[in-house]
C-alpha positions in Angstrom: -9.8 -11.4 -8.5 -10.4 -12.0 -4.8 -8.0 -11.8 -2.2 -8.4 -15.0 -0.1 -6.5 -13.3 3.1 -4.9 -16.5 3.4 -1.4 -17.2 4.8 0.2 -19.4 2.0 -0.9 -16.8 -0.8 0.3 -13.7 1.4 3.8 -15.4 1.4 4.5 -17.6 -0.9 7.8 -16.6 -2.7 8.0 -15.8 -6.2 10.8 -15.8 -8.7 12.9 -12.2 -8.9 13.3 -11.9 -12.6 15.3 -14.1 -13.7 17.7 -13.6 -11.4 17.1 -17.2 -9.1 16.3 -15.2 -5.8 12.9 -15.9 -4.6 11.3 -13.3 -2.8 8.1 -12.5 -0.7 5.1 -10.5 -2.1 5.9 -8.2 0.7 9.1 -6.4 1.1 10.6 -3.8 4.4 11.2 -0.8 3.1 14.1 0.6 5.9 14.1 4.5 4.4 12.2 5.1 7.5 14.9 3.2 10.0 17.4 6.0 8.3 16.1 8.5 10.8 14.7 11.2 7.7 12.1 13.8 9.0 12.7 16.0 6.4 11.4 13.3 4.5 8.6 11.4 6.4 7.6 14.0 8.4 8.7 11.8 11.9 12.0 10.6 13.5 13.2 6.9 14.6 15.5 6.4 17.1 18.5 3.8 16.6 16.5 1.7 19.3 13.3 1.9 17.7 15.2 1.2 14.3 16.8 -2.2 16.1 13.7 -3.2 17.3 12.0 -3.0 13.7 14.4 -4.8 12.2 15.1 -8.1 14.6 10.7 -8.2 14.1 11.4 -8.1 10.5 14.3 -10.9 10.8 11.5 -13.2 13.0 9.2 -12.6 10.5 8.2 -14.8 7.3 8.8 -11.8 5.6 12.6 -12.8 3.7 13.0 -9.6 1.4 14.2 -6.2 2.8 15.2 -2.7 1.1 17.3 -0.1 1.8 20.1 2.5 0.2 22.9 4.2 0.7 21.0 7.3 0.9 18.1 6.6 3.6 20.3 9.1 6.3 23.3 9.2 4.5 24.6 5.8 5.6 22.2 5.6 8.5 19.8 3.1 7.8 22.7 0.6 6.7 24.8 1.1 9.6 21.8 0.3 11.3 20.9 -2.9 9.8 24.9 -3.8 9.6 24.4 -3.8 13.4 21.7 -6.4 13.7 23.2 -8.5 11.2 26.3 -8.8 13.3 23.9 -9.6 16.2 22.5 -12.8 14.0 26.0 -13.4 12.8 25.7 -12.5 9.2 22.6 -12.2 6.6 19.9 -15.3 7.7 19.8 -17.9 5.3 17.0 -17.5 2.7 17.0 -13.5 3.2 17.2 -11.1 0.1 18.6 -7.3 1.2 18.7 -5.1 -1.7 20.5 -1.4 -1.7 21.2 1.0 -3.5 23.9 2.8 -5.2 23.6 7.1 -4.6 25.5 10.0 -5.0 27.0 11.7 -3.2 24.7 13.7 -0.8 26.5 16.5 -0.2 28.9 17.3 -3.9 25.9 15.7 -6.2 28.4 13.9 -7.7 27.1 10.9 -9.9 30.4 9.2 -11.2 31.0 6.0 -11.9 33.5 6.3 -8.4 31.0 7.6 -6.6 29.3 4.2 -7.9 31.9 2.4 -6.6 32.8 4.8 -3.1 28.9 4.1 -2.3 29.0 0.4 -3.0 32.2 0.0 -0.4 30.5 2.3 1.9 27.3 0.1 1.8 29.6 -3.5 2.1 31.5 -1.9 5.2 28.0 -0.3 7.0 26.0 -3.6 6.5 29.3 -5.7 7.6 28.5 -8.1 4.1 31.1 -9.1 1.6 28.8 -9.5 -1.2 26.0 -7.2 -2.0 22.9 -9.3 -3.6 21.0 -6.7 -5.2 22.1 -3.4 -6.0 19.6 -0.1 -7.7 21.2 2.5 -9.7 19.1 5.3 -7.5 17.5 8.3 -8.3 19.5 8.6 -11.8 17.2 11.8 -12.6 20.0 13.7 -10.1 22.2 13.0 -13.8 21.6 13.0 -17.2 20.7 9.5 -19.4 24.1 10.4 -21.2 26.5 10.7 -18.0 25.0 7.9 -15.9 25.6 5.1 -19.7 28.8 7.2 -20.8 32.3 4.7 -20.6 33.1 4.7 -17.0 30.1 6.2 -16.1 27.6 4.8 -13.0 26.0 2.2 -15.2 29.3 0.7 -16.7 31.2 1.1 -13.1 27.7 -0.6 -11.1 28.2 -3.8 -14.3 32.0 -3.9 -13.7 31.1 -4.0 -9.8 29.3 -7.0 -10.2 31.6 -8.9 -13.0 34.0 -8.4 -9.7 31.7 -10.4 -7.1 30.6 -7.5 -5.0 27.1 -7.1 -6.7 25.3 -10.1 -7.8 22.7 -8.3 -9.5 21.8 -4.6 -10.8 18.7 -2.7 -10.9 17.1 0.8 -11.6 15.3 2.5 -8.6 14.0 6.2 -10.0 11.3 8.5 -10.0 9.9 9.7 -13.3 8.4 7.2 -15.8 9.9 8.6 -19.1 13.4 8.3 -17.8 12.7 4.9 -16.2 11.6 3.5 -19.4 14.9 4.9 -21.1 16.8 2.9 -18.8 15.3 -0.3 -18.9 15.4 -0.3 -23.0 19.0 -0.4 -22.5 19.2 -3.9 -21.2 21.9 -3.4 -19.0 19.2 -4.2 -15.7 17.7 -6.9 -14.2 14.7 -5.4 -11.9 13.4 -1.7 -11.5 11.5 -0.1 -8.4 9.0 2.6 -9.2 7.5 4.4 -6.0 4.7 6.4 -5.6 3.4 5.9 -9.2 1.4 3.1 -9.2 -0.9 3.5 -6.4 -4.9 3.8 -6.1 -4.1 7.2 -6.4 -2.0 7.4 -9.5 -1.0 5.3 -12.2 1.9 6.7 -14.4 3.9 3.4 -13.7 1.6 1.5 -16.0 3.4 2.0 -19.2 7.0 0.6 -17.2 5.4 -1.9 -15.4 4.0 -3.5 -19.0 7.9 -3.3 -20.3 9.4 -4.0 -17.1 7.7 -7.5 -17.2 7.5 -7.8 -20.9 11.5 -8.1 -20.8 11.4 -10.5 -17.6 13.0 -8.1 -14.9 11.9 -8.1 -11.5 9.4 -5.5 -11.0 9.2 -4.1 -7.2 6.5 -1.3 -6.5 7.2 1.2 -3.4 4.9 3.4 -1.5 2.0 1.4 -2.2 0.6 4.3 0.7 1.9 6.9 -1.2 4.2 8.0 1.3 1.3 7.8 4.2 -2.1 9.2 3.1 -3.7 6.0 2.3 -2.4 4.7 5.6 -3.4 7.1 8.2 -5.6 8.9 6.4 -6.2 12.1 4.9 -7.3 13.7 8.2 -4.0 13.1 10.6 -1.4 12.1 7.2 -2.4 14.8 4.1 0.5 14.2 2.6 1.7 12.1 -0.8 4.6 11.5 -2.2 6.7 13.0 0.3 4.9 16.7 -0.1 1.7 18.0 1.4 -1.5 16.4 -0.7 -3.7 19.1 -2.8 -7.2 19.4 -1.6 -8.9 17.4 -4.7 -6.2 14.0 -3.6 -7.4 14.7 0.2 -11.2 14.9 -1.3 -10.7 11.8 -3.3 -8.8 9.7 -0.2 -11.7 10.5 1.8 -14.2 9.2 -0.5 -12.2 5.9 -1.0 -12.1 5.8 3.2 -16.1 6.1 3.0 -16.1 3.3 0.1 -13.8 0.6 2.0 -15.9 1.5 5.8 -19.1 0.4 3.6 -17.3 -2.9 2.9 -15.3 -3.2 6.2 -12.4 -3.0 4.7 -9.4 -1.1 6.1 -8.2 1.9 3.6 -4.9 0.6 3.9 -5.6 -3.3 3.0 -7.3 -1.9 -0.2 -4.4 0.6 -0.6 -1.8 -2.5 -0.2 -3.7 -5.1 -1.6 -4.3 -3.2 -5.1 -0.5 -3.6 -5.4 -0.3 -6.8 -4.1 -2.7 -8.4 -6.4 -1.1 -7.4 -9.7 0.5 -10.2 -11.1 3.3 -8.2 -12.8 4.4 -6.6 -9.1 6.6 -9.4 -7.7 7.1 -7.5 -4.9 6.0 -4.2 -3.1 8.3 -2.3 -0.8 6.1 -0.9 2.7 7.9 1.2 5.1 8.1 0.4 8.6 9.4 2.6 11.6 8.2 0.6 14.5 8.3 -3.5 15.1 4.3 -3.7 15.6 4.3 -2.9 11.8 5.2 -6.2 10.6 2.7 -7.8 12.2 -0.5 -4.9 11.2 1.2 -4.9 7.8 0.4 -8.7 7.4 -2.4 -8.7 8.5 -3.6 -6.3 6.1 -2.2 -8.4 3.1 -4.6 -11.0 4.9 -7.6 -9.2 5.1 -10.5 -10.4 2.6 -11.5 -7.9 -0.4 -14.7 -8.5 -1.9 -14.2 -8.0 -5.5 -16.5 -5.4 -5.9 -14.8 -3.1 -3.6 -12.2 -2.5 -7.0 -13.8 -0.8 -9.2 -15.7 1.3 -7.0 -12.1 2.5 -5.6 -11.6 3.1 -9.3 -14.9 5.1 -10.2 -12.8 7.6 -7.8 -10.5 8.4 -9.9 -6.8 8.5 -10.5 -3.9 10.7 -12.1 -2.2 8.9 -15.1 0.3 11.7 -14.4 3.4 12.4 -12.2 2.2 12.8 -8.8 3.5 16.5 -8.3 1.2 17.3 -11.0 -2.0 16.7 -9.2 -3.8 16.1 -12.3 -6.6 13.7 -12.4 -8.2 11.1 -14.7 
């Protein structure tokens, strides 16, 4: 498959599950406009954070991602105060949360469910939440989160009152993903940092995920920044500091993509892009110039046989704390 680079095919929105949104191939990830060094390694002022987001709101880019969690609150409030500046969400624009809990008790009840759904209605200024991720469910067990009363039940009850249109399921490991979805109860799951040109545990979700028709949105398509910046000045994936073999391997895909003048981070975005079971995939953006380089990058031509070189590399069919390689 050859990416054309052109405008129309960059762009043009594609059904979310069978929800009736429409979104964009690409889609703002705002953990960044949270203000988390702890996380990315780099802070982002609240004017910095402003800035990003009235580019993203010029943009043709119509699907953005946050949660409750990107700074506790922060990257809503945030958000909440440009859309007050525009008067409200834009027409046409999708902004997906996320439901957490509770930073500092752990709790993971189905009123926490509910406290962190208010608190995201209130921080963004919205009435009506479109989208809404059960997050990071491995901070519970399988049994608590579907238990009577529990987060699931409480998130579905949510939306059977109008506050949530639709639910989804935004976690980490694979196994307990897959758990989830079988249940039925979702209609679109994120997976982040797992299906990357680095690693590819997500496979066996993203082949259920769009078996049963959810939406199925892949994060980190960078792996948190190493296939962006580069090994040298970003040796870091998935949020922890890279082991020397994924450093070795990232250099030897840079040398493979310079041969074919091709940016790192086009392949790196692109290999996401151009999977036809990925209806969208989440980038993070801390400054306003980003929206335009990340475009550009979905534009930029790929000669076919750039892929499988990239793949001859290899890539962990594994968790990516486990560093273990196919």
């Amino acid at each position: 498959m050859m990416a054309t680079g052109s405008s129309a095919e960059t762009l043009s929105k594609r059904a979310y599950g069978g929800t009736g949104l429409e979104v964009t191939p690409l889609c703002i990830g705002c953990a960044p406009l949270g203000d988390m060094p702890q996380t990315f390694a780099y802070s982002v002022s609240e004017s910095d954070a402003l800035a990003t987001m009235r580019a993203i709101f010029n943009s043709p880019i119509n699907f953005i991602d946050t949660a409750a969690s990107y700074g506790d609150g922060e990257s809503e409030r945030r958000i909440g105060l440009v859309l007050k500046e525009l008067g409200g969400l834009p027409a046409g624009t999708v902004l997906a949360t996320k439901a957490d809990r509770d930073l500092h008790s752990g709790d993971f009840s189905g009123g926490q469910m509910r406290r962190s759904v208010e608190r995201s209605l209130r921080l963004l200024g919205l009435d009506r939440l479109q989208v809404v991720y059960l997050h990071d469910p491995e901070h519970t067990t399988f049994e608590n989160a579907m238990a009577p009363g529990g987060a699931v039940e409480t998130l579905l009850s949510l939306k059977g009152e109008g506050l949530i249109e639709h639910v989804g399921l935004a976690g980490g490991p694979i196994d307990m993903s897959i758990r989830y979805v079988e249940t039925g109860s979702f209609e679109a799951v994120i997976t982040h940092n797992r299906y990357t040109l680095l690693n590819r545990s997500a496979e066996p979700l993203l082949e259920l995920a769009s078996r049963r028709g959810l939406a199925v949105v892949n994060a980190a398509p960078y792996g948190s920044g190493i296939l962006a910046k580069g090994p040298d000045a970003y040796p870091r994936y998935a949020y922890q500091n890279a082991p020397a073999e994924m450093v070795d391997r990232v250099r030897r895909m840079a040398d493979i993509c310079r041969r074919y003048n091709v940016p790192l981070a086009a392949a790196a975005l692109q290999f996401s892009l151009r999977d036809p079971r990925i209806v969208s995939t989440i980038v993070g953006m801390s400054r306003p110039e980003r929206v335009a380089q990340t475009l550009e990058l979905a534009r930029q031509p790929v000669p076919d046989a750039l892929w499988p070189e990239l793949d001859a590399v290899g890539y962990s069919s594994e968790d990516p704390e486990k560093g273990r390689w196919r």
